[in-house]
C-alpha positions as CSV (number, residue, x, y, z in Angstrom):
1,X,0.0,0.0,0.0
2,X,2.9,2.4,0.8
3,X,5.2,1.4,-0.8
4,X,5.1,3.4,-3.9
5,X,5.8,6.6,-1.3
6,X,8.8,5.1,-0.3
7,X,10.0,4.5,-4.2
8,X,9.1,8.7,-4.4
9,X,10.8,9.5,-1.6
10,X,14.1,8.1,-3.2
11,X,13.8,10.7,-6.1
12,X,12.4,14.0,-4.5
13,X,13.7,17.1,-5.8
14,X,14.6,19.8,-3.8
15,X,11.9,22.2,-5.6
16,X,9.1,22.3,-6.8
17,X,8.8,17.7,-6.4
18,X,10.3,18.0,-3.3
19,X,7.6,20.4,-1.9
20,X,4.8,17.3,-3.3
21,X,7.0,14.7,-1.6
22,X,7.0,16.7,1.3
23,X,3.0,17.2,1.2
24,X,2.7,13.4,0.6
25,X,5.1,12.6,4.0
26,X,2.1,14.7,5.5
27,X,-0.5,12.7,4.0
28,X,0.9,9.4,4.9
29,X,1.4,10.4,8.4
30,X,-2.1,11.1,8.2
31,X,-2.9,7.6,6.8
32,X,-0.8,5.8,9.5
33,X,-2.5,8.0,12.3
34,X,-5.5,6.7,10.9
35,X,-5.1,3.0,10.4
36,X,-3.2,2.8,14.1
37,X,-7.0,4.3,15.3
38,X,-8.6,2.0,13.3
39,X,-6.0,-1.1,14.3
40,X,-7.1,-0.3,17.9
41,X,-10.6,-0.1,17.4
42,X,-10.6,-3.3,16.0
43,X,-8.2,-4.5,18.9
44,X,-10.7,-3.4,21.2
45,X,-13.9,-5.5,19.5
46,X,-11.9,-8.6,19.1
47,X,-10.7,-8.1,23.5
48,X,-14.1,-7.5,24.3
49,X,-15.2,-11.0,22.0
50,X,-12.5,-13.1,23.3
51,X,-13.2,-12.0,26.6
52,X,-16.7,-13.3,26.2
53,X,-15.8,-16.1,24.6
54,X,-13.4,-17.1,28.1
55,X,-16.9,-16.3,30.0
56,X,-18.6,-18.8,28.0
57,X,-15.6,-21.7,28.1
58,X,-15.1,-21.5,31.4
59,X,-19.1,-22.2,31.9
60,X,-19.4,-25.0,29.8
61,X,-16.0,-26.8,31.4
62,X,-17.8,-25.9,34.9
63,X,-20.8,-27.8,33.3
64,X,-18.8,-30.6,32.0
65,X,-17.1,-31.7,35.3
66,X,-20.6,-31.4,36.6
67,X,-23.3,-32.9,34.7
68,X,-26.1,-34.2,36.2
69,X,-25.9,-31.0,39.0
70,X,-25.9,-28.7,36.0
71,X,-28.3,-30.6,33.4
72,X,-31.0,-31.4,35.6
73,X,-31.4,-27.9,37.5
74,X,-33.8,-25.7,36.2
75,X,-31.7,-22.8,36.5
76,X,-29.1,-23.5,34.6
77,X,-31.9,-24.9,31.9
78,X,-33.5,-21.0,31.9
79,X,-29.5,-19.4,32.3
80,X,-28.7,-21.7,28.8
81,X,-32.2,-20.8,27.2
82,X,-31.9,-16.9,27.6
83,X,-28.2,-17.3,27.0
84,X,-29.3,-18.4,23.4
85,X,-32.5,-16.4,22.9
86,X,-31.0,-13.0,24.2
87,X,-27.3,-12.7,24.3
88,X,-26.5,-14.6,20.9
89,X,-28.1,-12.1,18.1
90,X,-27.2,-9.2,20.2
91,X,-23.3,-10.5,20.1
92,X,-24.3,-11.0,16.0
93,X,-25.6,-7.3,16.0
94,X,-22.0,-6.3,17.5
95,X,-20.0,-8.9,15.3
96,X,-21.8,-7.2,11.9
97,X,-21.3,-3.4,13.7
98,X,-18.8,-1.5,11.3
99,X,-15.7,-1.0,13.5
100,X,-13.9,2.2,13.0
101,X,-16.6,4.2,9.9
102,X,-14.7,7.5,10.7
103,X,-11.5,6.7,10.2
104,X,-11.9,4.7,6.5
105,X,-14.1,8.0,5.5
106,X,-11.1,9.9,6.6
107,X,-9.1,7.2,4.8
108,X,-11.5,7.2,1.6
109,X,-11.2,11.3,1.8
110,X,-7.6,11.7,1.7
111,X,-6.9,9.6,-1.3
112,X,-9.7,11.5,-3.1
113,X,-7.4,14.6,-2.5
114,X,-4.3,13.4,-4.4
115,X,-3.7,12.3,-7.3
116,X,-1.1,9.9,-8.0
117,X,-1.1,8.5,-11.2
118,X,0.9,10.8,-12.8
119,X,3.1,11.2,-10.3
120,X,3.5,7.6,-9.4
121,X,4.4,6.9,-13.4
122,X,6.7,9.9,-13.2
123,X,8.5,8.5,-10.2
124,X,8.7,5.0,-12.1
125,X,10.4,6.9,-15.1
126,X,12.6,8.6,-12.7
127,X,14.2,5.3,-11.1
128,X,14.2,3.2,-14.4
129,X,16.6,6.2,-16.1
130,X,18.8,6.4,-13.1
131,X,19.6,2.7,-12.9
132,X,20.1,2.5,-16.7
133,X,22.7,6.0,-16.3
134,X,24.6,4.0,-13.6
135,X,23.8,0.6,-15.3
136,X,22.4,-0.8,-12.0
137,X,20.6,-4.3,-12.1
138,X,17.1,-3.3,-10.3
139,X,18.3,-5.2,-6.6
140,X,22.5,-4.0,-7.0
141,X,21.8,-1.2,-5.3
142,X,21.4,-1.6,-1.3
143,X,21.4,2.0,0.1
144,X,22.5,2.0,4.1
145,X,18.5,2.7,5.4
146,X,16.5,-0.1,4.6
147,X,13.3,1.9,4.5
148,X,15.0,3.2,1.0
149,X,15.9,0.1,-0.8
150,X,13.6,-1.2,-3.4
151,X,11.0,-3.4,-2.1
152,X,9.5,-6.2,-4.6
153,X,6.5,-4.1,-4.5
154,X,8.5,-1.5,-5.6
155,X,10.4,-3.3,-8.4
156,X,7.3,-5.3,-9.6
157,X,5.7,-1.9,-10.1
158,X,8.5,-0.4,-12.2
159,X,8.4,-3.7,-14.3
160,X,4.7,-3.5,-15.1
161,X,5.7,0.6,-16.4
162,X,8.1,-0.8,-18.6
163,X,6.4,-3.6,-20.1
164,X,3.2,-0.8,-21.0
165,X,6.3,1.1,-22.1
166,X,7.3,-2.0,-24.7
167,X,10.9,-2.6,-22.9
168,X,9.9,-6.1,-22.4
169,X,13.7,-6.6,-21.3
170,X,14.0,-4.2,-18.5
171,X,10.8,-5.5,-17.6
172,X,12.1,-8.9,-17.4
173,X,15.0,-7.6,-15.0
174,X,12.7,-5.6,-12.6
175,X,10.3,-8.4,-12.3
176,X,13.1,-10.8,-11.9
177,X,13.8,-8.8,-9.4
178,X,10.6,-8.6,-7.6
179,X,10.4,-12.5,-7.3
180,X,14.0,-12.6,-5.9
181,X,12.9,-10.6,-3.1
182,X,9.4,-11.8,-2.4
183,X,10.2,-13.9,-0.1
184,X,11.3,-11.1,2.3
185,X,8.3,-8.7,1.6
186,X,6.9,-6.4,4.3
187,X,3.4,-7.4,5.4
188,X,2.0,-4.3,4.2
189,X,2.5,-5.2,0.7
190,X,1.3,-8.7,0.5
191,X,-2.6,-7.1,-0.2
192,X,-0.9,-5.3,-2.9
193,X,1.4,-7.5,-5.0
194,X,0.2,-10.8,-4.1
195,X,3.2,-13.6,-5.5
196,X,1.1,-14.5,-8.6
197,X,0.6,-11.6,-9.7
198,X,4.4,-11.1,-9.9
199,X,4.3,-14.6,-11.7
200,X,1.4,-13.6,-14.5
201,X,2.9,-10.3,-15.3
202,X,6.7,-12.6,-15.8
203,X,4.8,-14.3,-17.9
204,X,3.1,-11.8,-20.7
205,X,6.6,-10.1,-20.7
206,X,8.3,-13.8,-21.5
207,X,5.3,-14.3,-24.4
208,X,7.3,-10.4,-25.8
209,X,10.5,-12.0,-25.8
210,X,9.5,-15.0,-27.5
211,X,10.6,-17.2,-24.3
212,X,7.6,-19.7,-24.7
213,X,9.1,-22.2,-21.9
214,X,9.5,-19.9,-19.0
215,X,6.1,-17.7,-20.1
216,X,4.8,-21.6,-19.3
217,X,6.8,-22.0,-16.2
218,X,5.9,-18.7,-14.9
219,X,2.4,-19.0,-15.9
220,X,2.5,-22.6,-14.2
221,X,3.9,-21.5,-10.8
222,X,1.0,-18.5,-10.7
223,X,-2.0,-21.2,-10.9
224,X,0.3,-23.4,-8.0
225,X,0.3,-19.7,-6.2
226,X,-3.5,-19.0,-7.1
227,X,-5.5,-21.9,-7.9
228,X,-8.8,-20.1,-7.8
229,X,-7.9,-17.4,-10.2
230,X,-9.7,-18.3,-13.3
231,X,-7.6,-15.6,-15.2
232,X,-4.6,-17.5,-14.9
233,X,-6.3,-20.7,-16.7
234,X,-7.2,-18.6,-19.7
235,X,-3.7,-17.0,-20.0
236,X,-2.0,-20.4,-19.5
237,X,-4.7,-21.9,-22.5
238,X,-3.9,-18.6,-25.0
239,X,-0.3,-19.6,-24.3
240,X,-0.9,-22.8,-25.8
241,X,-1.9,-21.7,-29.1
242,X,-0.3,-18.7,-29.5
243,X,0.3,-18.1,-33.4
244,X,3.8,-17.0,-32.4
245,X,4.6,-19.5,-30.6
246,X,6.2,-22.3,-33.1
247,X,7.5,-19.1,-35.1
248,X,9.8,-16.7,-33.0
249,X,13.5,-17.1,-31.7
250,X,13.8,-15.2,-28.6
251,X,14.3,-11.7,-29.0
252,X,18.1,-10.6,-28.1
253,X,18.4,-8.0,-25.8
254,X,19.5,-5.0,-26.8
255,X,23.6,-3.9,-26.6
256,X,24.8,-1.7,-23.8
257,X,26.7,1.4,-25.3
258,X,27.3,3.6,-22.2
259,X,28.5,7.7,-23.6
260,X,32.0,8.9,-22.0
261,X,30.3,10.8,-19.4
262,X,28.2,7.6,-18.3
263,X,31.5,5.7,-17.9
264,X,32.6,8.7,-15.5
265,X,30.2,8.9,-13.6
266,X,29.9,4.9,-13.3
267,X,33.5,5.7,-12.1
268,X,35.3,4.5,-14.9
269,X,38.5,6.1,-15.2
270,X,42.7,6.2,-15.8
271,X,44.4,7.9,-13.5
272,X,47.0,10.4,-15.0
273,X,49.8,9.4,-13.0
274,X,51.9,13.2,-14.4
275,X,49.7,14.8,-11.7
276,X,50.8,16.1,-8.6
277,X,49.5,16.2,-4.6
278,X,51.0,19.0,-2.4
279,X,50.2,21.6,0.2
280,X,50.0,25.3,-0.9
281,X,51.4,27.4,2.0
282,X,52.7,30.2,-0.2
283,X,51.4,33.9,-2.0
284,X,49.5,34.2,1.6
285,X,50.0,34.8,5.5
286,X,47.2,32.3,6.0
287,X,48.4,30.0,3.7
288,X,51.6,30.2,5.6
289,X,49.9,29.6,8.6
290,X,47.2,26.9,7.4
291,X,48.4,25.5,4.5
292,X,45.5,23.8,2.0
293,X,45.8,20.3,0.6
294,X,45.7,20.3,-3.0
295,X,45.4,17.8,-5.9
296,X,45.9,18.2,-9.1
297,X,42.8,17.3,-11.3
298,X,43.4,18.7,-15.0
299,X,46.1,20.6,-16.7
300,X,44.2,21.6,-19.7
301,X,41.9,23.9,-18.0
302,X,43.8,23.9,-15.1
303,X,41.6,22.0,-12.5
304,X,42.3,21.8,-8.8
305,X,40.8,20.0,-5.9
306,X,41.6,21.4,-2.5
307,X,40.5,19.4,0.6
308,X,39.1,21.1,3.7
309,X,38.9,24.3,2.7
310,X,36.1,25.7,4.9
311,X,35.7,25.0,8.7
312,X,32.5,23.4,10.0
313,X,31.1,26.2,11.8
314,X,31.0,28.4,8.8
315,X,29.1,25.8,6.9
316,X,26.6,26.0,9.5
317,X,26.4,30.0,9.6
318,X,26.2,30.2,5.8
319,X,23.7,26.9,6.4
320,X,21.4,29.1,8.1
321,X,22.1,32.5,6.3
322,X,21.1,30.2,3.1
323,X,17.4,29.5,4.7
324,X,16.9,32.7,5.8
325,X,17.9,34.2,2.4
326,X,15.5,36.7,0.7
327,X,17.6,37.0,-2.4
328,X,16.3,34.0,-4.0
329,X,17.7,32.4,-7.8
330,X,15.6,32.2,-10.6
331,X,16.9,28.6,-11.2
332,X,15.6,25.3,-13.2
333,X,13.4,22.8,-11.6
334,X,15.1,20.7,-9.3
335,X,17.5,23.4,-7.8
336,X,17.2,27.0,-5.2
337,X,20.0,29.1,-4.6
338,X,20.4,32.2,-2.9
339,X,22.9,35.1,-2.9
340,X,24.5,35.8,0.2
341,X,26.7,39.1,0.4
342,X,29.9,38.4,0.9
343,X,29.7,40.9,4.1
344,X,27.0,39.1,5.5
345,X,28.9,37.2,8.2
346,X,32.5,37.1,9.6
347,X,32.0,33.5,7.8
348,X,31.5,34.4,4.5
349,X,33.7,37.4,4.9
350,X,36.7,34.7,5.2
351,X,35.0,32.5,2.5
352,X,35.4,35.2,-0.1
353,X,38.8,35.8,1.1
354,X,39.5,31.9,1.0
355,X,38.6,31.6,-2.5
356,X,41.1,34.5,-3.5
357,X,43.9,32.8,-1.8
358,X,42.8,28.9,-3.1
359,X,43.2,30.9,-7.2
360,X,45.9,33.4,-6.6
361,X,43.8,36.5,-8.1
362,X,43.4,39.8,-7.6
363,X,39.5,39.6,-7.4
364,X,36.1,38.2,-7.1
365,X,32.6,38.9,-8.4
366,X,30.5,40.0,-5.5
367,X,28.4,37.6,-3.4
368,X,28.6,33.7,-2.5
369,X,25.8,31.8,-4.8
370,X,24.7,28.6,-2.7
371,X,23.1,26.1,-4.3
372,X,21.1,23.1,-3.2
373,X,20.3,20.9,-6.0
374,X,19.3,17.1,-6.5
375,X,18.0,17.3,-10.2
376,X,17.9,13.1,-11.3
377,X,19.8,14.0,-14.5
378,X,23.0,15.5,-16.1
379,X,23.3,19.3,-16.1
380,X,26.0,21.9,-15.6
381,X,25.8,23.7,-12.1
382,X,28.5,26.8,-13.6
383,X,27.0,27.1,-17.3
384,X,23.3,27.0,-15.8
385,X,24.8,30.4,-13.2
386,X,26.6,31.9,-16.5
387,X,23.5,31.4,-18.4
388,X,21.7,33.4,-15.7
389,X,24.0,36.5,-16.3
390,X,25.4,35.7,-13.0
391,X,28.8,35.9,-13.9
392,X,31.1,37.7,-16.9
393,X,34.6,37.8,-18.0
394,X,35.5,35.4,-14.8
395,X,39.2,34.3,-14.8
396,X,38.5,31.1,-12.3
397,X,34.9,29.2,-10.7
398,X,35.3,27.7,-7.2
399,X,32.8,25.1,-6.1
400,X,32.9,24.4,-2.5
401,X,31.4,21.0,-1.0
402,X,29.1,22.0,2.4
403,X,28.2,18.3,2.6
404,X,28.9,15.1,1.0
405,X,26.3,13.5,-1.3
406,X,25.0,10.1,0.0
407,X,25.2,8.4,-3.2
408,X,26.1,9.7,-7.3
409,X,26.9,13.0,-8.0
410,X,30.3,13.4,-8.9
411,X,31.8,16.1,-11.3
412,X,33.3,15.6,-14.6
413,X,33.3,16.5,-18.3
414,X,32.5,15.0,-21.6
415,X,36.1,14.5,-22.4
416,X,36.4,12.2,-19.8
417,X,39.6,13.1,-18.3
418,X,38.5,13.4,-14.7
419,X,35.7,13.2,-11.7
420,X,35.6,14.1,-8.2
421,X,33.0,12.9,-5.8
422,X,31.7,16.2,-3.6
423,X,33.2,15.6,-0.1
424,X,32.1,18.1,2.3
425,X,34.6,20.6,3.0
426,X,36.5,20.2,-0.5
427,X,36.6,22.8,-3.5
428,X,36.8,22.0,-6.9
429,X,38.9,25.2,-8.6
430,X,38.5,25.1,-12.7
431,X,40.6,27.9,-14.4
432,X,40.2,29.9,-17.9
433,X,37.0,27.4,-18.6
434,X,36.1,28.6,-22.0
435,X,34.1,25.8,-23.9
436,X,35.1,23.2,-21.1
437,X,32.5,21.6,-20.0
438,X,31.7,20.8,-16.0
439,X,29.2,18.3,-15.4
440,X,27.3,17.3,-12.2
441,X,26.1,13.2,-12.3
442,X,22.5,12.5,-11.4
443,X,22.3,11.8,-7.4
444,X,20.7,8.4,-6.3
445,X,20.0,10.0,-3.1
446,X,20.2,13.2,-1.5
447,X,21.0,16.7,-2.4
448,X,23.9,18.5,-3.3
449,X,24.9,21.3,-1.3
450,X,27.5,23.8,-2.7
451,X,28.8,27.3,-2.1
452,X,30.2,28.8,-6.2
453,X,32.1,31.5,-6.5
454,X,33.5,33.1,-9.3
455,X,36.8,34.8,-9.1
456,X,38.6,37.4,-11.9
457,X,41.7,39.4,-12.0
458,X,42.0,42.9,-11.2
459,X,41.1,45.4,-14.1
């Protein structure tokens, strides 16, 4: 029943989605508070009929140790009578009594206020093209919380999108899937996705592919599951005289041909062993003081990667500066950034500064632009600000990490020459960019969360 919500809670955008997963956590909370009523109601009725039913066993064992005092007294002979006359249709009347009318109304009223459907097949879309970008079989990906993995709810749902959608094979995998993990599925679901259901939908994707013997297996092992479901008769019988059936080979399944920028964000990559770790300690009197750890990533732009750059109690002042912010960023769907002045705090005061001596230039272009972002696709964090008229004639671009991305995410470029997973604390330093072009990965889970700033020299 819920666990489609869970499946949408693993791709929520931090917009404009994010604000309807956000309104559906509500509703579900609502629907939990609900059935737990309901649950005790009916916990109630079935105490107060078991404790009734003691009543009654302990009276007829009484009378069974004592016969002939019990069956031969006229009082006992009435007691039984209007036991039978009286108290029997009234406990009927209370065993028919609805239990719990007000809460299934409440129930009934709160699914009429959403609409799903759409959203439920967006959601299906959303999962499907992020396993494909990372080429993830539907159960390789085990996420730390277990209230965000893939159920075989979950997976048997995605399958039955993708076989409407006609890709029978990435049906085949997802309802694969969903069988694998049956045997561990929660409670809650077994009303929805009963195990032949999983079995019957294997099979019409099987009859796609042209695999006639394990459409029949399938098929088979639904009836053994369901035996009164008079459906699964009439598909096993079509199957038997399908006209394709003597015909067809199975249909191959299509190649895998990944782009370069798949392969680096799958983490596919050669090291160039030519570049260099150090410390930079030099140009300033902090530096001198509190050298930065740097790598380098590129030479052609010139990419650096320094690692903990900013100190944990300025991420959490320019945290809070960020929700607070009035400035807000006309950005795409699936991102919300702010401009904070660089004078706004003592912490972003040594930020700006920070990101002077991390380039070695003269100046920077007013203002710290935080992002938060978790868009399910590929897009460019810096050319999306430029395109904004955020930033001109910059020399340099500094992307500072504020937290580290549970899972995805990294940074790289078409070329495929390098990618850095965010790590809070670290900034990514890209020089005299040009036509170079950054990329962010899609995130599996979580949000990004990054401070840019743009740096020139002095006119």
């Amino acid at each position: 029943m819920f666990s489609c919500w869970y499946l949408l809670l693993i791709v929520a955008s931090v917009n404009c989605k994010g604000n309807k997963i956000k309104d559906l956590k509500v509703i579900n909370e609502k629907i939990v508070e609900h059935i737990t009523s309901y649950a005790d109601e009916l916990q109630q009725k079935c105490d107060a009929i078991n404790d009734a039913l003691d009543e009654y066993s302990e009276e007829i064992k009484a009378v069974d140790g004592n016969a002939e005092q019990f069956l031969s007294n006229p009082l006992y002979g009435f007691k039984l009578i209007r036991q039978m006359h009286k108290d029997v249709p009234a406990w009927l009347e209370y065993l028919e009594a609805p239990v719990g009318d007000k809460h299934l109304i409440a129930l009934q009223e709160l699914m009429e206020d959403v609409n799903l459907n759409s959203v439920f097949k967006l959601a299906s879309k959303e999962i499907y093209a992020i396993f494909k970008f990372y080429n993830f079989k539907p159960n390789d990906y085990l996420p730390p919380r277990y209230e965000l993995r893939l159920s075989a709810a979950d997976c048997y749902y995605v399958g039955v999108q993708l076989y409407e959608a006609e890709a029978y094979h990435d049906a085949a995998e997802w309802l694969m899937a969903a069988a694998s993990e049956y045997s561990s599925i929660p409670a809650r679901e077994m009303l929805t996705v009963p195990a032949w259901r999983v079995l019957e939908m294997q099979s019409k994707v099987f009859i796609h592919l042209n695999k006639w013997e394990e459409a029949k297996a399938a098929i088979d092992l639904a009836i053994d599951q369901s035996p009164m479901t008079m459906a699964l008769f009439l598909q096993r019988d079509q199957l038997a005289v399908h006209p394709n059936r003597r015909n067809k080979k199975p249909v191959p399944a299509p190649a895998y041909k990944p782009t370069n920028l798949q392969l680096q964000c799958q983490g596919h990559l050669k090291p160039n062993q030519e570049l260099i770790c150090e410390n930079m300690k030099s140009s300033t009197s902090f530096l001198e003081l509190a050298p930065l750890r740097l790598e380098e990533i590129l030479m052609s732009p010139y990419v650096l990667l320094y690692h903990d750059v900013i100190y944990e109690d300025e991420i959490e002042d320019i945290r809070v500066a960020f929700v607070l912010c009035k400035d807000k960023l006309d950005l795409p769907e699936g991102m919300r950034g702010c401009l904070i002045p660089d004078n706004h705090s003592a912490s972003t005061k040594k930020v700006a500064v920070r990101t002077l001596d991390m380039t070695g230039l003269d100046t920077h272009v007013p203002g710290l632009y935080v992002i938060e972002y978790g868009p399910r696709e590929l897009f460019k964090i810096i050319e999306t600000l430029k395109a904004k008229d955020m930033a001109k004639d910059v020399e340099a671009s500094v992307i500072i990490f504020m937290n580290d991305v549970a899972a995805g995410g990294a940074y790289t470029n078409s070329e495929g020459d390098f990618s850095v997973i965010p790590h809070r604390g670290d900034a990514l330093v890209t020089f005299n960019e040009g036509d170079f072009e950054q990329y962010v990965c899609p995130n599996l889970l979580g949000t990004g969360f990054v401070i840019v700033k743009f740096v020139a020299t002095e006119e």
